[in-house]
C-alpha positions as CSV (number, residue, x, y, z in Angstrom):
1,X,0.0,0.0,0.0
2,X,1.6,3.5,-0.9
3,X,1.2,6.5,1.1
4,X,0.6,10.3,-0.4
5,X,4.6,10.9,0.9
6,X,5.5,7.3,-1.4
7,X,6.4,5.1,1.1
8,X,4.8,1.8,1.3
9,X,3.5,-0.2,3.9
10,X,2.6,-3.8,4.1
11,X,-0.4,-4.8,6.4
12,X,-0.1,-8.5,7.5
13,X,-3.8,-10.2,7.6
14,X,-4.9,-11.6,11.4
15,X,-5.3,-15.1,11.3
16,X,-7.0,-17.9,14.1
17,X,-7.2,-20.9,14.3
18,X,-9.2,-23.2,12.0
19,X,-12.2,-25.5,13.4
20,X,-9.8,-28.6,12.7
21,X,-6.7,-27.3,14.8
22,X,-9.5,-26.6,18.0
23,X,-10.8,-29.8,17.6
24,X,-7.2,-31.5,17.5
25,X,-6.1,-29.4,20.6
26,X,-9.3,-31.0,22.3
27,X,-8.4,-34.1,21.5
28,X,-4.9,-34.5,22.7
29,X,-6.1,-33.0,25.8
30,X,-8.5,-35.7,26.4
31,X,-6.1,-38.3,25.9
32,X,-3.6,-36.8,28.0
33,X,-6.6,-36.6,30.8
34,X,-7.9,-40.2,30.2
35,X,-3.8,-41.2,31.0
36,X,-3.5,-38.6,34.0
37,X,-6.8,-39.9,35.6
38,X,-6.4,-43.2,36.5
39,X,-2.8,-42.7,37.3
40,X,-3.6,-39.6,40.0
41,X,-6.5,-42.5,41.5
42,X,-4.2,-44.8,42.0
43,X,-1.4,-42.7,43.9
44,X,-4.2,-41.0,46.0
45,X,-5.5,-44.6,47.0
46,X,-2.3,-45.8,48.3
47,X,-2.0,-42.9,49.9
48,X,-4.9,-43.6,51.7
49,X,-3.9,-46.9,51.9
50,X,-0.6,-46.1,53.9
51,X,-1.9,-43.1,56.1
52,X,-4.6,-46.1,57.7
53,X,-1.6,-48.7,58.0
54,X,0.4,-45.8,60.0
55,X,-2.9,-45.0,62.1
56,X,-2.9,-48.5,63.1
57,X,0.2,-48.7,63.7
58,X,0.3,-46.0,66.0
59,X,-2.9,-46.8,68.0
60,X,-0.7,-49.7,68.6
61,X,2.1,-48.0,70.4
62,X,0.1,-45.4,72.3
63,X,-2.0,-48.7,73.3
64,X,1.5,-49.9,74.7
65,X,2.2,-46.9,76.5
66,X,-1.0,-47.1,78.0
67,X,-1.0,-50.4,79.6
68,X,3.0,-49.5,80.9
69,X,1.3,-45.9,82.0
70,X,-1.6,-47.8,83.6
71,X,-0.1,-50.6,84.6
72,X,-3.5,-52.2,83.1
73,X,-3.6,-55.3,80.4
74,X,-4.9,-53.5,77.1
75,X,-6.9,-55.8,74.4
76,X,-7.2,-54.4,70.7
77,X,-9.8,-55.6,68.4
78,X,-9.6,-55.1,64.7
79,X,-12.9,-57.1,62.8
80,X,-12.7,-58.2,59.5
81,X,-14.5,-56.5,56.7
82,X,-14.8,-53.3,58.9
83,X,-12.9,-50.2,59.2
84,X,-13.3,-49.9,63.2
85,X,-10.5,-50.9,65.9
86,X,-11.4,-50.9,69.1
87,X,-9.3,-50.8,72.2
88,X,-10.5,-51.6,76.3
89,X,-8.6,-52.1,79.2
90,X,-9.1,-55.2,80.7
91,X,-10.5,-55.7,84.2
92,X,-9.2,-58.7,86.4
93,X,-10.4,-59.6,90.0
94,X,-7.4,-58.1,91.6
95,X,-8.5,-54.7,90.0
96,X,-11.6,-55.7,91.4
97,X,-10.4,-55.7,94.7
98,X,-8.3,-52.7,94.6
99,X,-11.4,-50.9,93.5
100,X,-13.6,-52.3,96.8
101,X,-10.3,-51.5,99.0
102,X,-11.1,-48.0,98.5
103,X,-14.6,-48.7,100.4
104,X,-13.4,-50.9,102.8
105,X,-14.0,-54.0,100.9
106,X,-11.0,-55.4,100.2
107,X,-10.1,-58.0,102.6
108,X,-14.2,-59.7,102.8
109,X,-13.0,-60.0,98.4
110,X,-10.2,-61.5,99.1
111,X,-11.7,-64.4,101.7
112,X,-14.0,-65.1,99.6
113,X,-17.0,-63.8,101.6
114,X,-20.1,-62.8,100.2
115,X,-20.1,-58.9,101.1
116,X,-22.7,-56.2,99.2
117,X,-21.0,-53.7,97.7
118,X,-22.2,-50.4,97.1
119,X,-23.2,-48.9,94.0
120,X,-20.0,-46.8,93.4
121,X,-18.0,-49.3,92.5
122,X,-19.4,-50.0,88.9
123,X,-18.6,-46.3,88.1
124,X,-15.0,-47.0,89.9
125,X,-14.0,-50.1,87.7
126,X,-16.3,-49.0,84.4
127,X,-14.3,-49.9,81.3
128,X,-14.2,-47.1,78.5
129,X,-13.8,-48.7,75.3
130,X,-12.0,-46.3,72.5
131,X,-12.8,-46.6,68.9
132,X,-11.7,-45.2,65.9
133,X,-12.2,-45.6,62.3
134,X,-10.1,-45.9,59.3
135,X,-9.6,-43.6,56.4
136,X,-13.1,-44.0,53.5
137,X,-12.7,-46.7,51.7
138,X,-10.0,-48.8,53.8
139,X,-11.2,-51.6,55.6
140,X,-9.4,-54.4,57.9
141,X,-9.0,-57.9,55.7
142,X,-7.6,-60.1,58.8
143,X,-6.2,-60.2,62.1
144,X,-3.7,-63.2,63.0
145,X,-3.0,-63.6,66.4
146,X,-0.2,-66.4,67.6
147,X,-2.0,-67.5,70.8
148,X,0.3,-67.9,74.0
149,X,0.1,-69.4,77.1
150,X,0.0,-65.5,78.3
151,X,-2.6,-65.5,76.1
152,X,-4.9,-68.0,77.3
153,X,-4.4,-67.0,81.0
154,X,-5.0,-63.2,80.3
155,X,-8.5,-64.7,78.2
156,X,-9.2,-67.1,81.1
157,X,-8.3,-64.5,84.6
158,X,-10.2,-61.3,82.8
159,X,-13.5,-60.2,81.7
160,X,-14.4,-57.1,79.2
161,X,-17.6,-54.8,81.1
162,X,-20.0,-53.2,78.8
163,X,-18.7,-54.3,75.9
164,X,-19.8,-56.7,73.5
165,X,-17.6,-59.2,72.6
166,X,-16.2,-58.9,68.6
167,X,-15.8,-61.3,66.3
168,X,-12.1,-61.3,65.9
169,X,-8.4,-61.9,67.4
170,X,-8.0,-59.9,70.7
171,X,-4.5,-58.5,70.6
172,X,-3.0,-58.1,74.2
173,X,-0.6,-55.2,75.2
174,X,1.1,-55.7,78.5
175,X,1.8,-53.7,81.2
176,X,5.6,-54.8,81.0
177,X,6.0,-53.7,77.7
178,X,5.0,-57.1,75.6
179,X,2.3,-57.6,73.4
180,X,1.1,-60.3,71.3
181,X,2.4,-61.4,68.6
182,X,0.0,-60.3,65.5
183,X,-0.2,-59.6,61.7
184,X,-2.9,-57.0,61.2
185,X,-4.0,-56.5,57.5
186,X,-5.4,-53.3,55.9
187,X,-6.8,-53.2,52.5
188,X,-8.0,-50.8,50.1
189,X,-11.6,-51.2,48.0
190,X,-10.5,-52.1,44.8
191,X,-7.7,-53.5,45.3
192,X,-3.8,-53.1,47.3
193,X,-2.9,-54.6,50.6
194,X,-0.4,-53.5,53.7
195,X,0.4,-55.4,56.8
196,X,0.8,-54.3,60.3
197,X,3.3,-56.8,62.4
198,X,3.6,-56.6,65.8
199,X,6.4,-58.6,67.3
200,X,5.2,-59.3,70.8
201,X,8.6,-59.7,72.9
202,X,9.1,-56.0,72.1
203,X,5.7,-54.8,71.8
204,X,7.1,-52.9,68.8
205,X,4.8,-52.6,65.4
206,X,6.0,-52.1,62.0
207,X,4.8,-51.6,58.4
208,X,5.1,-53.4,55.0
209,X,4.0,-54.2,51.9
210,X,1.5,-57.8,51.3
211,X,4.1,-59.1,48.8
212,X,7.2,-58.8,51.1
């Protein structure tokens, strides 16, 4: 184009983008989304995954430090096919006793006599149960429990009050430390596994994968 002084200019025409490049920009992006999708799923589940293995896993120490704080036998029950683990102290008859001490009961208790005791002692020696629930979605596939002589006289010398008994392994914590000796698996809906060990001469617990 020439001007009235007889210089030129050249004016360069706008251009967009066609119908067929938008459509091909759309389409790479939904394949790159269909990839990114199920790949993002998957990291988040195991993420869930592992943050409900370490839950359990602590619940299992503070549980240990609570029977050495308390000086009280501590029984853990994790059901199957739920995503609840429960944890009571466990009452024996020498708690018992201590309890009626406090009212001058003791020493009728402990010769066997048969004394009334008064109504305060329930709320003395009431059993609080604690429960708490895994991350959505994460459930408990198994609890195996080696059984022990300590075990079986725990089982046999103890009783839970006011709470129902659960269909599954009780693991013991003892007040010296110990535990049972357990292997607590977590699993994800959908797929994906993790174990929770607890070696019971150490009462220590410890994460890994199904596979190992």
């Amino acid at each position: 184009m020439q001007t009235l002084s007889g210089r030129h200019y050249h004016f360069r025409q706008a251009t967009g983008l066609t119908l067929l490049e938008v459509l091909l920009t759309l389409a790479i992006l939904i394949a790159v989304a269909a990839f990114a999708v199920p790949v993002l799923d998957g990291v988040l589940t195991q993420r869930r995954l592992e943050r409900a293995a370490e839950q359990v896993r602590l619940l299992m120490l503070q549980t240990r430090l609570e029977a050495m704080r308390t000086g009280r036998v501590q029984v853990m029950h994790c059901p199957p096919e739920t995503n609840q683990v429960s944890v009571t102290p466990l009452t024996s008859l020498s708690d018992l006793t201590e309890a009626a001490d406090q009212i001058g009961a003791g020493g009728s208790l402990l010769m066997g006599a048969q004394t009334t005791v008064p109504q305060m002692l329930p709320m003395q020696t009431e059993v609080v149960s604690k429960t708490s629930e895994l991350a959505e979605g994460v459930k408990f596939a198994s609890t195996r429990v080696e059984t022990s002589i300590r075990s079986m006289i725990t089982s046999s010398q103890t009783g839970l009050q006011g709470v129902e008994q659960q269909q599954s392994s009780p693991i013991f914590f003892y007040p010296d430390g110990t535990s049972s000796s357990a292997i607590v698996t977590v699993e994800q809906e959908g797929g994906g596994q993790l174990l929770i060990v607890l070696r019971g001469l150490t009462g220590e617990a410890r994460v890994q994968d199904a596979l190992l």
